[in-house]
ROLOMI-8687 format. One record per residue (C-alpha): x, y, z. Coordinates in pm, whole numbers, padded with zeros to 5 digits, always signed. Layout:
XYZ...
end
This chain:
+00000+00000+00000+00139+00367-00074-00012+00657+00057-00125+00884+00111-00036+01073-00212-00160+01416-00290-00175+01782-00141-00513+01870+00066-00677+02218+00061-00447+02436+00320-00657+02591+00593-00556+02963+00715-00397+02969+01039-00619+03268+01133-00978+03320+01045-01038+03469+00647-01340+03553+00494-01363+03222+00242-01579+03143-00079-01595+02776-00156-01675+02663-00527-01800+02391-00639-01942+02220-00983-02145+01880-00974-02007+01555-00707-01688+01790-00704-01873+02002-00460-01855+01733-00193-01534+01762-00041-01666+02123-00011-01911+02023+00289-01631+01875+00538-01352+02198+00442-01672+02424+00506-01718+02285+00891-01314+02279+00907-01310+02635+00805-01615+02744+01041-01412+02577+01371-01169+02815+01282-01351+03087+01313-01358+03146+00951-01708+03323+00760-01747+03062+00467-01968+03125+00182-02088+02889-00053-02115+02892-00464-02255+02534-00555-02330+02437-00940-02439+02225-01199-02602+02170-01490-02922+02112-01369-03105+02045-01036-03070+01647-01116-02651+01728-01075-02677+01980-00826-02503+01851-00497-02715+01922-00218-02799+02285-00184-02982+02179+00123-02633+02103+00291-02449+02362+00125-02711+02580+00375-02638+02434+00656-02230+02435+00589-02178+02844+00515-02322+03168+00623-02434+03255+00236-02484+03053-00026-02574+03108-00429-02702+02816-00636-02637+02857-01020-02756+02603-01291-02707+02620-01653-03051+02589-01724-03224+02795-01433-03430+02484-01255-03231+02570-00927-03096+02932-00814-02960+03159-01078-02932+03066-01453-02613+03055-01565-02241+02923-01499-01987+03045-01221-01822+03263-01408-02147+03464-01430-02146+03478-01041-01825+03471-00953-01680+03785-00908-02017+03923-00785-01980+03608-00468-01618+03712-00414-01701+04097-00368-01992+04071-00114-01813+03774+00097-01497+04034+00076-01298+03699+00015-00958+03623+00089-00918+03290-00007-01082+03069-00258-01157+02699-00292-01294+02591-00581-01358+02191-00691-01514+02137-01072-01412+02090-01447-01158+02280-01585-01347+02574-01690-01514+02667-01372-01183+02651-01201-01022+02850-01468-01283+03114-01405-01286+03098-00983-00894+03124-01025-00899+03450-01249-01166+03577-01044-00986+03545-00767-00663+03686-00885-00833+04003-01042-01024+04085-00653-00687+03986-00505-00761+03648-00270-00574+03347-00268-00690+03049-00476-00672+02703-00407-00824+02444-00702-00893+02090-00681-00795+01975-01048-00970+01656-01207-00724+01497-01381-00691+01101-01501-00411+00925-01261-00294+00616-01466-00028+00506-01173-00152+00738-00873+00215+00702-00757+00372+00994-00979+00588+00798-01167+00419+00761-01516+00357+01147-01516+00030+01074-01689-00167+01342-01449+00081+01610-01559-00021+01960-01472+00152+02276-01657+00236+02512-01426+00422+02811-01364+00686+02745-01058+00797+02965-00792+01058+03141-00966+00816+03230-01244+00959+02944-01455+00731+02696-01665+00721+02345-01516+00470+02034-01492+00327+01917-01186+00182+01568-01118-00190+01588-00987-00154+01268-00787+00182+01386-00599+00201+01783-00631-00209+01807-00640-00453+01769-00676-00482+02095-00495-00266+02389-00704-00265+02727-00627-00533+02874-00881-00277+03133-01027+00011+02885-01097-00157+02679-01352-00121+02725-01682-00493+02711-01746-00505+02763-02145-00255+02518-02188-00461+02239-01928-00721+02331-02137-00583+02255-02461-00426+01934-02316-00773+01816-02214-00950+01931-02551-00803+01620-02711-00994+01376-02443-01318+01229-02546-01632+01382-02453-01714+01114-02244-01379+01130-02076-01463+01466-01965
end
C-alpha cells in the first residue's frame, strides 16, 4: 500500500473571509472543508453548481455548511441561470474573500482562479485529472504550471495536487491538453 499521495486544501492559520466553489459531485469535499473552516472561526460562503437540479449537490447542505450561499444552474431549474463565471466575481465581492476553494471541471476553475486573482484572494483548485499510476511515476496526471521562480514546469496531480494554487496553472494550456480527451472522458 502507498499513501497517502496528494496535497489537501491548506486551511488559514487565522480566520479569512472564504468562498468555496464547487461544480457537480466535485462540490462534496466542499461540505467537510466548510465545517473545518467554520471551527476556525472562519465566515465561509458557498457557490454550488451544476447543470441542472438532477446534478446539483445538495444545496440543502451547502445551507447548513456556510453563512451565504448562491445556487447557479445552466438551465435555471435551481438558483440563478447561468455558470460560475457569471457569479463569480459578484460572490467574491460581497463575501470580501480572501481565499478561494474551488472543486469542478476545468473551466469553472479556470474562471474561480482569475476571479480570484483580479479581486486579489488566494486560490486554491482541486484539479480533475486522469491518474494512470496514482504514484507519480508515469507522469500521466501532468499539470503545466508556472513554478515559484516564475519558470514553466509540470506538476503531477496525484503527488504535487490535486490541490494547485489557482494562479500557478497554466490554465489555457490544461485546457488545450484536455481538448483532445473524449467527450465522455470529460
Amino acid at each position: 500500500m502507498t499513501g497517502p499521495l496528494g496535497r489537501p486544501f491548506a486551511l488559514p492559520k487565522e480566520p479569512v473571509s472564504c468562498v468555496l466553489v464547487g461544480e457537480g459531485y466535485a462540490a462534496a469535499p466542499l461540505f467537510p472543508l466548510a465545517e473545518r473552516l467554520r471551527e476556525r472561526g472562519c465566515t465561509v460562503t458557498l457557490v454550488v453548481a451544476g447543470p441542472d437540479e438532477a446534478h446539483l449537490l445538495s444545496a440543502l447542505e451547502a445551507r447548513r455548511s456556510a453563512r451565504a450561499v448562491t445556487v447557479v444552474t445552466e438551465d435555471g431549474s435551481v438558483g440563478r441561470r447561468g455558470l460560475v463565471a457569471d457569479v463569480i466575481a459578484e460572490v467574491l465581492t460581497k463575501a470580501a474573500a480572501e481565499v478561494v476553494y474551488a472543486a469542478g471541471p476545468v473551466p469553472t476553475l479556470h474562471a474561480v482562479a482569475a476571479a480570484a486573482e483580479a479581486h486579489g484572494a488566494w486560490s486554491q483548485t482541486a484539479l480533475e485529472r486522469p491518474l494512470t499510476c496514482a504514484t507519480g511515476l508515469c507522469h500521466g496526471c501532468a499539470v503545466p504550471v508556472v513554478g515559484e521562480a516564475g519558470i514553466s514546469r509540470t506538476a503531477r496531480a496525484c503527488v504535487d495536487g490535486p490541490v494547485l494554487r489557482g494562479d500557478r496553472v497554466r490554465w489555457t494550456d490544461l485546457r488545450t491538453d484536455l481538448s483532445a480527451e473524449p467527450e465522455a472522458a470529460r
